[in-house]
C-alpha positions as CSV (number, residue, x, y, z in Angstrom):
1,X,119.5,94.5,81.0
2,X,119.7,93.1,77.3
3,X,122.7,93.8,74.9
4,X,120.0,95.8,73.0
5,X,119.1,97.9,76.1
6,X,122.3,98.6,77.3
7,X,123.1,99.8,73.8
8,X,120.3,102.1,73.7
9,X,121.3,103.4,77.1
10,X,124.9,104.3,75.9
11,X,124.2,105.6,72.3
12,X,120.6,107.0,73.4
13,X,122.3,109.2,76.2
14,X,125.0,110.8,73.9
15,X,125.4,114.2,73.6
16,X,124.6,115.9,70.4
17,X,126.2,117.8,67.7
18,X,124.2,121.4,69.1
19,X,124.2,120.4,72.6
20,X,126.9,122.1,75.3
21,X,126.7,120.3,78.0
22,X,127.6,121.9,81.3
23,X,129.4,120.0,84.7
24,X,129.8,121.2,88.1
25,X,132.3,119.8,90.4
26,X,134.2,117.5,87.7
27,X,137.6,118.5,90.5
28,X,138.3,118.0,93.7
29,X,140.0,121.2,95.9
30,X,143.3,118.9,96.2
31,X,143.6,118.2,92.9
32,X,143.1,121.5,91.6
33,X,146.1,122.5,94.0
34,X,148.3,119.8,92.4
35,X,147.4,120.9,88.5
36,X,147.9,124.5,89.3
37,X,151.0,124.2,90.8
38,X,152.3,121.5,88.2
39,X,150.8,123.6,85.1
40,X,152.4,127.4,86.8
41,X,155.7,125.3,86.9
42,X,155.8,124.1,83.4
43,X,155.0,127.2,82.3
44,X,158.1,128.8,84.0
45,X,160.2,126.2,82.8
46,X,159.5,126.7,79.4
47,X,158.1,123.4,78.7
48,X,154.9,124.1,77.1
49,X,154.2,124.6,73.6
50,X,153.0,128.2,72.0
51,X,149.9,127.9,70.5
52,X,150.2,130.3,67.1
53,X,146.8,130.6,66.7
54,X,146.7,132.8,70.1
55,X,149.9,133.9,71.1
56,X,149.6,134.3,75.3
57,X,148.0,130.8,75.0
58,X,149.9,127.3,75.6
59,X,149.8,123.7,76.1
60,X,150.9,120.5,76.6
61,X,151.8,118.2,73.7
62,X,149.1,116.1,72.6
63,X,148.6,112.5,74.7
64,X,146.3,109.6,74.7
65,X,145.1,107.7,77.5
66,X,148.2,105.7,77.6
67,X,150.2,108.5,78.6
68,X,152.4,108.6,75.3
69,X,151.9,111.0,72.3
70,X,148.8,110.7,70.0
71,X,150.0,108.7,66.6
72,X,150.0,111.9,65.1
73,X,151.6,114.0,67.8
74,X,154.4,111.6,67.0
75,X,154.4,111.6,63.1
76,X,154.6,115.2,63.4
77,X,152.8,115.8,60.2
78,X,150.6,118.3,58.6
79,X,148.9,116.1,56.5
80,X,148.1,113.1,59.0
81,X,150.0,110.9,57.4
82,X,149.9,111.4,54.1
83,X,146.2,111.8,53.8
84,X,144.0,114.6,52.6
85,X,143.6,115.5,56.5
86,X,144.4,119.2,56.9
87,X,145.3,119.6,60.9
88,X,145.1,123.3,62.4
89,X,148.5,122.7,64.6
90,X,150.6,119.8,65.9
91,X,153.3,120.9,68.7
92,X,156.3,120.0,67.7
93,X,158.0,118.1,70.6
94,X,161.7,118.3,70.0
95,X,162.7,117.1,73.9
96,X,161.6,115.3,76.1
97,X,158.7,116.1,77.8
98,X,157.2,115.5,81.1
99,X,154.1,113.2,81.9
100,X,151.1,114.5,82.4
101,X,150.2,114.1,86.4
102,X,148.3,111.4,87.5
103,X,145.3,113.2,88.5
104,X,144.7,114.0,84.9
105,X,143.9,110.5,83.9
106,X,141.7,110.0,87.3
107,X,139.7,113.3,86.1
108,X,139.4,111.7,82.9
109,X,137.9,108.2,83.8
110,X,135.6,110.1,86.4
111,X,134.4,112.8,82.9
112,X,134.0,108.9,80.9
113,X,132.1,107.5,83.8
114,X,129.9,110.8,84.1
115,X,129.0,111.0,80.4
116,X,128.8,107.5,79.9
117,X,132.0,107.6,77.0
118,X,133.0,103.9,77.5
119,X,132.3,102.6,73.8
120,X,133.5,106.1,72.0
121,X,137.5,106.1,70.7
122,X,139.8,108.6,71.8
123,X,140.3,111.2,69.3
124,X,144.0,110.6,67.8
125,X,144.8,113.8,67.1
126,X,144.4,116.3,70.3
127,X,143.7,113.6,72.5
128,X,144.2,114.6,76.1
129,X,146.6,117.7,77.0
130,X,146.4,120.9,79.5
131,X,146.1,124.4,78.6
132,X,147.6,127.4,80.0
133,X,145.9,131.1,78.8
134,X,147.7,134.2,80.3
135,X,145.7,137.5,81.1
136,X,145.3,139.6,78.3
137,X,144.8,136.1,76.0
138,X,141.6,134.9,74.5
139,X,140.6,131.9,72.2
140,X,140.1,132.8,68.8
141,X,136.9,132.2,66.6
142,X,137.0,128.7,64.8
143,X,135.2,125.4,64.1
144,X,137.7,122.4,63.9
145,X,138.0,120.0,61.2
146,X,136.5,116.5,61.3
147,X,138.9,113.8,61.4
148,X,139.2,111.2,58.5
149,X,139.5,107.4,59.3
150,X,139.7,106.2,55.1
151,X,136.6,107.5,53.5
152,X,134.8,108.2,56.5
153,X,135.1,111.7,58.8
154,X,134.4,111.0,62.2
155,X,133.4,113.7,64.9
156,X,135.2,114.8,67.6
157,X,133.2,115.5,71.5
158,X,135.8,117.2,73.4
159,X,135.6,117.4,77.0
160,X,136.9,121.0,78.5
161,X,137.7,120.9,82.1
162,X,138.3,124.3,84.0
163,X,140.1,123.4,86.9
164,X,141.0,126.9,87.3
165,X,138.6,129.6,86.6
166,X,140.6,133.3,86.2
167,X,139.3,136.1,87.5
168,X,137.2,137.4,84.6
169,X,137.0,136.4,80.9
170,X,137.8,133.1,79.8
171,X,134.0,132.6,78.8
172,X,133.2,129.7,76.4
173,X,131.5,131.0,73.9
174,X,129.2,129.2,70.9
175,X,128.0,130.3,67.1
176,X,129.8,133.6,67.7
177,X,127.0,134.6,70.4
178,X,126.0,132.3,73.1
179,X,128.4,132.8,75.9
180,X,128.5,129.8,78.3
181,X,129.4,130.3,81.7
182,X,131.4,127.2,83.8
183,X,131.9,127.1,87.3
184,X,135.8,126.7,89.3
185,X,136.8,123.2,88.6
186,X,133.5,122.4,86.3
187,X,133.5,121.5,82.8
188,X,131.9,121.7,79.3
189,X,131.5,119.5,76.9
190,X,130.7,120.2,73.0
191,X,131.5,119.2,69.1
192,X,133.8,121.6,68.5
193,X,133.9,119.9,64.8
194,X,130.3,121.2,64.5
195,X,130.0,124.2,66.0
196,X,131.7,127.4,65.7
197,X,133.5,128.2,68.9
198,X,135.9,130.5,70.7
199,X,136.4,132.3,74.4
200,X,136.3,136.0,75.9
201,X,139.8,137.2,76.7
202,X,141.0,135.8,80.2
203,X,141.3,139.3,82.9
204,X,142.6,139.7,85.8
205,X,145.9,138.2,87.4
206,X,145.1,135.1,87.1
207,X,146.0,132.5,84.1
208,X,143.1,129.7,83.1
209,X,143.9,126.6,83.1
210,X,141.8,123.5,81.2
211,X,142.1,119.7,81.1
212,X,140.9,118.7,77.9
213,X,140.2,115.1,76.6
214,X,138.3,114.2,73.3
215,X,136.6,111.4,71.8
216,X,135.5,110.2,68.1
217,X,132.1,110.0,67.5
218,X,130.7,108.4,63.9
219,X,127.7,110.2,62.3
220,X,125.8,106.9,62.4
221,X,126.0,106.8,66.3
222,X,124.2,109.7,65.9
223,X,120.9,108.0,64.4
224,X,120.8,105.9,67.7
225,X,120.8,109.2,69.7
226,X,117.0,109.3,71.5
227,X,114.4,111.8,71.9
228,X,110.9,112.2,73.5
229,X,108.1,115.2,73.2
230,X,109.1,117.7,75.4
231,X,107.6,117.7,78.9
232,X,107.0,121.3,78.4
233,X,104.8,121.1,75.4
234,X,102.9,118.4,77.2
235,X,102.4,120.3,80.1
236,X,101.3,123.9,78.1
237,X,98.9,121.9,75.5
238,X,97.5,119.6,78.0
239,X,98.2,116.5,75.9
240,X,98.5,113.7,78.4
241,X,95.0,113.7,78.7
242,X,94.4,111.4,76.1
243,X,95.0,110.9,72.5
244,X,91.8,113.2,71.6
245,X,93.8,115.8,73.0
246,X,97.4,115.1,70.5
247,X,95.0,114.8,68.0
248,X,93.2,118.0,68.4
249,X,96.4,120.0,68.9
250,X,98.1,118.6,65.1
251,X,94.7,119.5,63.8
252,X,95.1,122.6,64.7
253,X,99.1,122.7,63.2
254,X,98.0,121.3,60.2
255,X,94.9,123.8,59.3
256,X,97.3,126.6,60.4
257,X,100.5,125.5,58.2
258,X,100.3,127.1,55.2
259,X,100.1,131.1,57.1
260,X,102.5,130.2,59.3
261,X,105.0,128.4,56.9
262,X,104.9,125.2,58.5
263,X,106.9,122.3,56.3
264,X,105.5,119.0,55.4
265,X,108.6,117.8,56.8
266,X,108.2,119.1,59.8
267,X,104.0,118.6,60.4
268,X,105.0,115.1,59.3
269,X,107.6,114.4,61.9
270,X,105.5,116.2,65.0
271,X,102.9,113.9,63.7
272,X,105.1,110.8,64.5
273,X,106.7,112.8,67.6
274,X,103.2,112.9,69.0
275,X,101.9,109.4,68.4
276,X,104.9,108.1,70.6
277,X,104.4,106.8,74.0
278,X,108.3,106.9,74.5
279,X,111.4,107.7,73.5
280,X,112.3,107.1,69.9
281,X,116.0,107.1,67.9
282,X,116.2,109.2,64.7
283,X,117.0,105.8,63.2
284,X,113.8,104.8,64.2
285,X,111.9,108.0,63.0
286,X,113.8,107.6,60.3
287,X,112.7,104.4,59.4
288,X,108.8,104.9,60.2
289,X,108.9,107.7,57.4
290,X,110.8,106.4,55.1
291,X,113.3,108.7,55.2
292,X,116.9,109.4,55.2
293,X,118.2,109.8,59.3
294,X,120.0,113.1,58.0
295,X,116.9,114.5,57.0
296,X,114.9,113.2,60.2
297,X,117.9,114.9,62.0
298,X,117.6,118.2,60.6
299,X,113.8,119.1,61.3
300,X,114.3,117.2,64.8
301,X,117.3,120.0,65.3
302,X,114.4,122.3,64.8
303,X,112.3,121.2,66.8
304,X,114.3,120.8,69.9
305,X,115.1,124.0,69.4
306,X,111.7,124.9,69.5
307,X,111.1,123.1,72.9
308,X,108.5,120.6,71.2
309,X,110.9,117.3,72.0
310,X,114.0,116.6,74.2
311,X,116.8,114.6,74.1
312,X,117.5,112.0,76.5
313,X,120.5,113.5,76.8
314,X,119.5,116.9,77.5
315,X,117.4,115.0,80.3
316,X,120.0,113.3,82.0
317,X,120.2,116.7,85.0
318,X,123.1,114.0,87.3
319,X,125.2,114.8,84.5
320,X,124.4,118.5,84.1
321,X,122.7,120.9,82.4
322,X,122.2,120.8,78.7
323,X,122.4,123.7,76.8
324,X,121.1,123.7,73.3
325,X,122.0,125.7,70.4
């Protein structure tokens, strides 16, 4: 495999910015026995951290991969050192604190391997940590705030992993209405810098507990992201007969586009959608229209939505199943 295909492979897969992505599995039995014990007993102790955005919900300070605090975990600033960064919450860590177990970090190389995260940075800010919700608690309704490297704000794909369900509640739960359900010791992953997010109050006796690690993602990595027309529209218009048949079906969109409000933007973009043999990049599309990839990005949004094309990564079923928003 070339440089070039490999990098299409990583950066074609990626998940994208209205994509939830949902894992079975990511945890063993034993090691769920280990974090459950190990998170119950910090909690008793009194060594994890309040969250004040939900009171009856805690965590562990903020590591990265490393196993020492993230940079900002340790400046213990507001601002992110002394830029115009505006962070939510940093714990405060005024003793010392105890390492995170070592099945945390396994989890997380098996979640890089899985989703294919090898070239993305950790995110500095949250980085990896475990959270503890008691019954009664729920996750309150928020999108978080992009993270700023100079002049540039960089994404953040956080990967949630539930290694203990509770009884009821604890429901991920997307753009104030799409509720997500995640099986015992599966995961989600999701740009919780694009997309409104929050979870149903946790029930029962039970309290949930979540491995969490996040990654940065740049906007331009998400021009090399690839799509294809959706097997379903092939299938329900017949067009893998034959270009006659493509042909005959963007007629038809065209003639029918003013009634049914149909952009230019959009027939313009199906057209190239449809004269593919393959999968394409937004860059690429992008670049055969002569158009900005933003622009590309937001009719393709559209139409993904509309089950006309499919991302590669929504494709990718080993990994799990794709939802999109």
């Amino acid at each position: 495999m070339t440089m070039e295909q490999q990098s299409r492979e990583v950066w074609g897969c990626l998940l994208g910015p209205n994509e939830v992505l949902v894992a079975e599995s990511v945890v063993t039995d034993e090691e769920q026995g280990r974090l459950v014990e190990w998170l119950d007993a910090q909690r008793r102790g009194g060594k994890l951290v309040n969250n004040p955005q939900d009171l009856g919900a805690y965590s562990t300070p903020f590591r990265s991969s490393s196993g020492d605090l993230t940079r900002l975990t340790r400046g213990g600033s507001r601002s992110g050192g002394g830029s115009a960064q505006k962070l939510v919450w940093i714990p405060d860590v005024e003793r010392e604190v105890d390492p995170l177990p070592d099945e945390v970090w396994r989890i997380r190389a098996r979640v890089v391997d899985q989703l294919g995260l090898h070239g993305l940075e950790e995110d500095h800010y949250k980085g990896s940590f475990m959270s503890y919700i008691e019954p009664g608690t729920g996750v309150h309704q928020h999108r978080d705030d992009r993270l700023k490297a100079g002049t540039e704000a960089l994404l953040i794909l956080r990967c949630n992993v539930l290694f203990r369900k509770p009884e009821g509640g604890g429901t991920p739960v997307f753009d104030a209405r799409k509720e997500v359900d995640v099986p015992d010791r599966g995961m989600w992953a999701f740009f919780p810098t694009e997309v409104v997010h929050s979870a149903t109050e946790v029930r029962g006796a039970r309290f949930r507990g979540l491995l969490s690690f996040g990654f940065l993602v740049r906007v331009a990595d998400l021009w090399r992201r690839c799509f294809r027309i959706s097997q379903g529209f092939v299938s329900e218009y017949a067009l893998d007969s034959g270009e006659d048949a493509r042909g005959a079906v963007l007629a038809s969109l065209r003639s029918s586009a003013p009634a049914s409000g149909i952009s230019d933007e959009r027939l313009e973009l199906l057209a190239f959608v449809m004269s593919s043999t393959g999968d394409f990049s937004v860059e690429e599309a992008a670049r055969s229209l002569g158009r900005h990839p933003s622009e590309i990005w937001e009719v393709l949004r559209d139409l993904q939505r509309s089950g006309l094309v499919e991302s590669r990564s929504s494709t990718r079923s080993e990994r799990g199943k794709v939802v999109v928003l």
